[in-house]
Each structure stands twice: as structure tokens, then as C-alpha cells.
N, C-alpha and C positions, 0 to 999 in steps of 0.2 A: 887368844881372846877368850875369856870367859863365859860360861853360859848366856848371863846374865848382865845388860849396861849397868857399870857401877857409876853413880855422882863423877867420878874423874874422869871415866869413856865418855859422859854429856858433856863435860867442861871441852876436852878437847876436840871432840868433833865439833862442837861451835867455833870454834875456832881453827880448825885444821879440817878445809872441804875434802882431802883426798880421805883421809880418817873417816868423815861423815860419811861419807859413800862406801865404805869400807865395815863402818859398823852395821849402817841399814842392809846392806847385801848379807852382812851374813847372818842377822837377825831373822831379816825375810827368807834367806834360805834356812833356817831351822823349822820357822810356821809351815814354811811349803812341805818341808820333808817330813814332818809329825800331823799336816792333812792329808798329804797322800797316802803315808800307813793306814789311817783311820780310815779315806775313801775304798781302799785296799781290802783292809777287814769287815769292809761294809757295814763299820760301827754306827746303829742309831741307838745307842743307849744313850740317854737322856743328859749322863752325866759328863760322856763324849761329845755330847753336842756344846754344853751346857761349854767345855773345856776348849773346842775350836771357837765357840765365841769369844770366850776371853783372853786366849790366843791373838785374834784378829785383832780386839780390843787393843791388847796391849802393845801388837806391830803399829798402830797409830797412832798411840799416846806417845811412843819414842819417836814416829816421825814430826808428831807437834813437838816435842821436848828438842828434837834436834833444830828444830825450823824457828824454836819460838826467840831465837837471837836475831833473824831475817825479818821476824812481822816486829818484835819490841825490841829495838836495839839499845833502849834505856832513857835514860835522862838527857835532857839537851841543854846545852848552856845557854844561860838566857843573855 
């Protein structure tokens, strides 16, 4: 798995739950291991902080991107 979810890793974890729980784990385990280095080197540089923001930011833009097939599952047949 790559650094980073590509369009095809969200295509499929929508549709494959063991996948989705497989991408979120190891996402979240990268955020955790690049905040603990930082809590570690006791970084308060502005631009370290400025980067665990967008960090967090972006661990829950993918859990809404993986979830948002659960809240809009699409069009419904009338």
C-alpha cells in the first residue's frame, strides 16, 4: 500500500469493508507515528504544528471520503 489513498484505494474500500478498515488502520498508523516523533522531539515550531494539523485534517477527510458511500448511497429509483 502506498503512502498515500489513490481514487482506486477510495473506490474500493467503499465497497470492500475489510479493505476500508485496512486502509483507515494504516493511515492512522502513519499520523500516529509522525505525532509521536514530533511529541518525542518536543517540536513547537509553528510549521510542525501548522503540519500535525493538516495531518489530522487530512486522517478525516479520508474517513468522510471512505464513509461518504454509508451517509449518500446515491440516487434512488423513483
Amino acid at each position: 500500500m502506498s503512502d498515500l489513498a489513490t481514487e482506486d484505494d477510495i473506490a474500493r474500500a467503499r465497497s470492500d469493508p475489510a479493505f476500508r478498515q485496512q486502509l483507515l488502520a494504516h493511515n492512522l498508523e502513519q499520523l500516529l507515528s509522525a505525532l509521536n516523533i514530533m511529541r518525542k522531539n518536543n517540536d513547537k515550531d509553528p510549521k510542525s504544528v501548522r503540519l500535525i494539523k493538516e495531518g489530522v485534517d487530512l486522517a478525516v477527510k479520508l474517513a468522510d471520503r471512505l464513509h461518504q458511500k454509508e451517509r449518500d448511497p446515491g440516487p434512488k429509483a423513483a
